[in-house]
N, C-alpha and C positions, 0 to 999 in steps of 0.2 A: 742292346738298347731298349729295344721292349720289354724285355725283364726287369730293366729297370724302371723305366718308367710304370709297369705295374705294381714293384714295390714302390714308388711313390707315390703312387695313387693311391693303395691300400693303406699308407703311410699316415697321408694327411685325413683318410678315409677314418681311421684308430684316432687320432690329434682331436677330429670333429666331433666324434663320440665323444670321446673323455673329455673335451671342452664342456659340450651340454650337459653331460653325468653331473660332472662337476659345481657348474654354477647353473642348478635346475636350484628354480625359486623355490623355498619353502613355503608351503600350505599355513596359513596362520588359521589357528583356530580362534572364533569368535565366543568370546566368553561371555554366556548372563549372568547381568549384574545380580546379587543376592536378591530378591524380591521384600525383603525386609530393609535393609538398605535402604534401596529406592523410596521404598513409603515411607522410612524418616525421613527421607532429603526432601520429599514433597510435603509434608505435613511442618517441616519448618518452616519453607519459604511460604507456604498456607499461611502459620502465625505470622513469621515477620510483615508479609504485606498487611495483615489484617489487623495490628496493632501500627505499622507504620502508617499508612494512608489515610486512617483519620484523624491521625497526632500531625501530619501534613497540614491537612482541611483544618485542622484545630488553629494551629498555629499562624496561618494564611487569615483566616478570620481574625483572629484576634489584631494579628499586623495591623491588617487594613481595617479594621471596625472603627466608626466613628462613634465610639459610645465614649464615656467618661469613665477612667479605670480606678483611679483616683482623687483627692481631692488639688491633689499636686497637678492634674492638670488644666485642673480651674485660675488657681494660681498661675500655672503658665500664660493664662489667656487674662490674666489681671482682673482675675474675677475675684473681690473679696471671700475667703474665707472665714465665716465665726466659727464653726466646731464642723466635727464629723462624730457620729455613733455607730457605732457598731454593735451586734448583739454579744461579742467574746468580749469587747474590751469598756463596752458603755462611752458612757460623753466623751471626747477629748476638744480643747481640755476639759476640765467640770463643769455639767452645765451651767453651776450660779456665776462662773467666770463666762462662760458665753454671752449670757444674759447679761453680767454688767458691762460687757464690751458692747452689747446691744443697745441698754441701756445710755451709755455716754455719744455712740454715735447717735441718736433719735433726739441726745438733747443738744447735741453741737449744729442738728439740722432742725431743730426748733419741732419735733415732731412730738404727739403724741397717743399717737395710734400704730399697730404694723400689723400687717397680714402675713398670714404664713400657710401660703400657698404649695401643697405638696404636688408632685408633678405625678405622680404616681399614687394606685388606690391599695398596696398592700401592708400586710399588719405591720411591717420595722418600719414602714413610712408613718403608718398612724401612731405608732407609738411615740415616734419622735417628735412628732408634731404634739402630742399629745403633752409630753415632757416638757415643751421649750413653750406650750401656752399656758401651763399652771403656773411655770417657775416666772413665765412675764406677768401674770394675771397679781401673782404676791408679790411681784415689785412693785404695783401701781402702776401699770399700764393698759392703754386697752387693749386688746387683741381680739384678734378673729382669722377664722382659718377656711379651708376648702383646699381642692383641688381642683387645678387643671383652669385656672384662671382665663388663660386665652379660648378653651372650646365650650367653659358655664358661664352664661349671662349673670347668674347670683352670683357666683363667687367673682366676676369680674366689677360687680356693684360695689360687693362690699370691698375688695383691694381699692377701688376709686376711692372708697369714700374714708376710709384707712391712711389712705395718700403714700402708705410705702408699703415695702414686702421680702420677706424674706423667703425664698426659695428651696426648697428642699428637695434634694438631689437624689438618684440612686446610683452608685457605682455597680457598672457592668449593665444596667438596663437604661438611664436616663444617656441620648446623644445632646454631641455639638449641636445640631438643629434644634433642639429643643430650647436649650439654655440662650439660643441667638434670638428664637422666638420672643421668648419670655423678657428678654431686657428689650426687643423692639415694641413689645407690647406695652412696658412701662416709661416708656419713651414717649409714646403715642399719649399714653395716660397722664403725664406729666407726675409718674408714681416713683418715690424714689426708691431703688433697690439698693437695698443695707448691706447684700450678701446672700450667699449661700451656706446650707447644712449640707452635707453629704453624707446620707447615711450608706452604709457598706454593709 
């Protein structure tokens, strides 16, 4: 009996070893990554964020900007449109068709003067203004021009004494507050506003 019981001791003794021989974990070896690899995969995500995150803030702005993007959204707000200019495509429509549309509202409202009040002091503003007062000056009308009506005492004179005004816009730079300004200004004046230019 003891003999056997020693073969079965040494038995299960052989059983335990060859168990653990058997299912011993294997060692994994840790592999580095290429080092060239790596610096492409980080110099991607480098560009992607650096071209994504200001095309984010871009778009985010633009969403919410209360500027005026086009002359379509004057119109949405039932603000008379006569033309828009722009420097690739010039007057639309022509300006002597602006001007006679200008012309017939001024004589449906018994007028004979318009101011043409640019909201802004740069050159595709001055030029337009510039444009829409020779071609009214050869119709026979009077005109007279300035900027920024509501913050200059003279140019706020002569639009009074003018008695209406045409406003001229800049897409991407002139906002809603401005344009609400300007008609509560002519409101106050008892100035009638003809419409807007929107130059682009």
């Amino acid at each position: 009996n003891k003999a056997d019981f020693e073969n079965k001791l040494a038995s299960q003794k052989n059983s335990k070893n060859n168990y653990i021989e058997g299912n011993e974990p294997e060692v994994l070896e840790v592999s580095q990554p290429d080092p060239k690899v790596l610096t492409a995969c980080y110099v991607f995500v480098g560009i992607l964020f650096a071209v994504a995150v200001p095309l984010v803030i871009f778009v985010l702005q633009y969403i919410f900007s209360n500027r005026i993007r086009s002359k379509d959204n004057l119109v949405g707000m039932g603000i008379p449109v006569i033309g828009s200019c722009s420097s690739k495509k010039g007057h639309q429509p022509q300006l002597e068709r602006n001007v006679m549309d200008l012309e017939l509202l001024m004589k449906q409202q018994s007028l004979s003067a318009v101011y043409l009040n640019s909201l802004h002091e740069d050159d595709a503003m001055k030029n337009a203004v510039a444009d829409y007062e020779k071609q009214i000056k050869a119709s026979g009308l009077r005109t007279a021009s300035g900027c920024q009506a509501d913050t200059k005492a003279e140019s706020l004179k002569e639009m009074i004494s003018c008695g209406s005004c045409l406003i001229f816009v800049q897409a991407g730079k002139t906002t809603f507050q401005q344009i609400e300004e300007q008609i509560r200004l002519c409101d106050r004046f008892q100035i009638k506003m003809l419409g807007c230019v929107v130059v682009e």
